[in-house]
N, C-alpha and C positions, 0 to 999 in steps of 0.2 A: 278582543273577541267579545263579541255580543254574550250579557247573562246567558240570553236564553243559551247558548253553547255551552256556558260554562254549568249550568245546570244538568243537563247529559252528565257531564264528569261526577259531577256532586253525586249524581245516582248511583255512583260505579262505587262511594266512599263507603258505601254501606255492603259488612261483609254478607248478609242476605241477601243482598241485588246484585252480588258478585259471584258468588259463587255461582248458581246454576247457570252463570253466562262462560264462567272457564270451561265448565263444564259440558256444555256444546260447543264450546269452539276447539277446548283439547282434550276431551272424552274422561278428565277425571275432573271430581268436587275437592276444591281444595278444605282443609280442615278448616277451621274455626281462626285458628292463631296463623296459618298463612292467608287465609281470607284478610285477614288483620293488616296483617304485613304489607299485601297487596296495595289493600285501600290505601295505608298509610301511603307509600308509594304515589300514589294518584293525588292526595291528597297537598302533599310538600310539592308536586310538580305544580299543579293548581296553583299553589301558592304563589310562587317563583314567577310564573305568566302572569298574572296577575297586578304582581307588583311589579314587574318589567312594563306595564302596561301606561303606567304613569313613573315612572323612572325617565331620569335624564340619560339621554344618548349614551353617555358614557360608559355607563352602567349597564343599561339592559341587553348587551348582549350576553355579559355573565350570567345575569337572573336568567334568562332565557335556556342557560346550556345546561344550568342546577336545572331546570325546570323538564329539558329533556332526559336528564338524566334519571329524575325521579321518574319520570313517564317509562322508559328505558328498562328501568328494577323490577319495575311492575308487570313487566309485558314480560320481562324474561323468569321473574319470578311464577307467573300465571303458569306459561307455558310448563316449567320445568318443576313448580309445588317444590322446591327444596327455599330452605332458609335461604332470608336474605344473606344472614353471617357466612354463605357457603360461594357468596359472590367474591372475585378476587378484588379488592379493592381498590381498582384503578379506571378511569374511563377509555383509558385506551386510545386516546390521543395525544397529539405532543407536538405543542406551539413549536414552529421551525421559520416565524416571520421575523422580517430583520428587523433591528430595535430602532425604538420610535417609528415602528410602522403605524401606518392610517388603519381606521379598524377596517375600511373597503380593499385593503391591501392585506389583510392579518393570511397566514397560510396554515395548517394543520397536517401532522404527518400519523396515518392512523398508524397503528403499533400491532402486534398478533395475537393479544389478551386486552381483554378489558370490558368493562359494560356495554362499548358498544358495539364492539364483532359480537359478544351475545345477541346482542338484541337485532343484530341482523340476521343471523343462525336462528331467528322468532320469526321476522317481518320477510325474509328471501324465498323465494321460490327454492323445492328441492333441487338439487342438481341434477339433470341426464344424465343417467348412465352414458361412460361412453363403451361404441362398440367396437 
């Protein structure tokens, strides 16, 4: 990713430039010390891309999944203003690829808890009622 992209992010690390943007997007100012939380969040995901970015093959698609995942805590964090510590600690997937698979072969079986069905319960469309 181009600086200039990663700069956007940089601006989110700051719990001043963060807060009145949760705050329009989910109608409450998170306090001070989840502002905190947030950035840090943003901040380790940042990281993670980053250094996936000059990382050999082999590597970077791990740095990349820390990298969503830190992005993941923050989104669900934002939305929901409770502690991170309140997050179940698991990402909610679970490698189901056969051994010495190619990483273009790797498969994933998502699980019914974890960082990232939150974080889709963030980024999904409400459901329709059905009638």
């Amino acid at each position: 990713m181009p600086e200039a992209d990663w700069q956007k992010c940089k601006f989110l690390e700051s719990g001043e430039n963060l807060k009145p943007l949760v705050k329009m997007r989910f109608g409450r100012e998170p306090s001070s010390s989840r502002a905190r939380e947030i950035s840090a969040c943003l901040q380790q995901g940042r990281f993670f891309y980053q250094a996936a970015e000059s990382s050999p093959l082999e590597i970077r698609p791990l740095q990349q999944f820390y990298g969503m995942i830190g992005f993941a805590k923050a989104s669900v964090t934002a939305k929901s203003l409770d502690s991170l510590s309140t997050l179940k600690p698991s990402h909610g997937l679970r490698d189901i690829s056969a051994v010495n698979s190619r990483i273009a072969d790797l498969s994933v079986q998502i699980e019914r808890e974890g960082t990232f069905q939150k974080f889709n319960d963030v980024v999904a469309p409400p459901a329709k009622p059905s009638l």
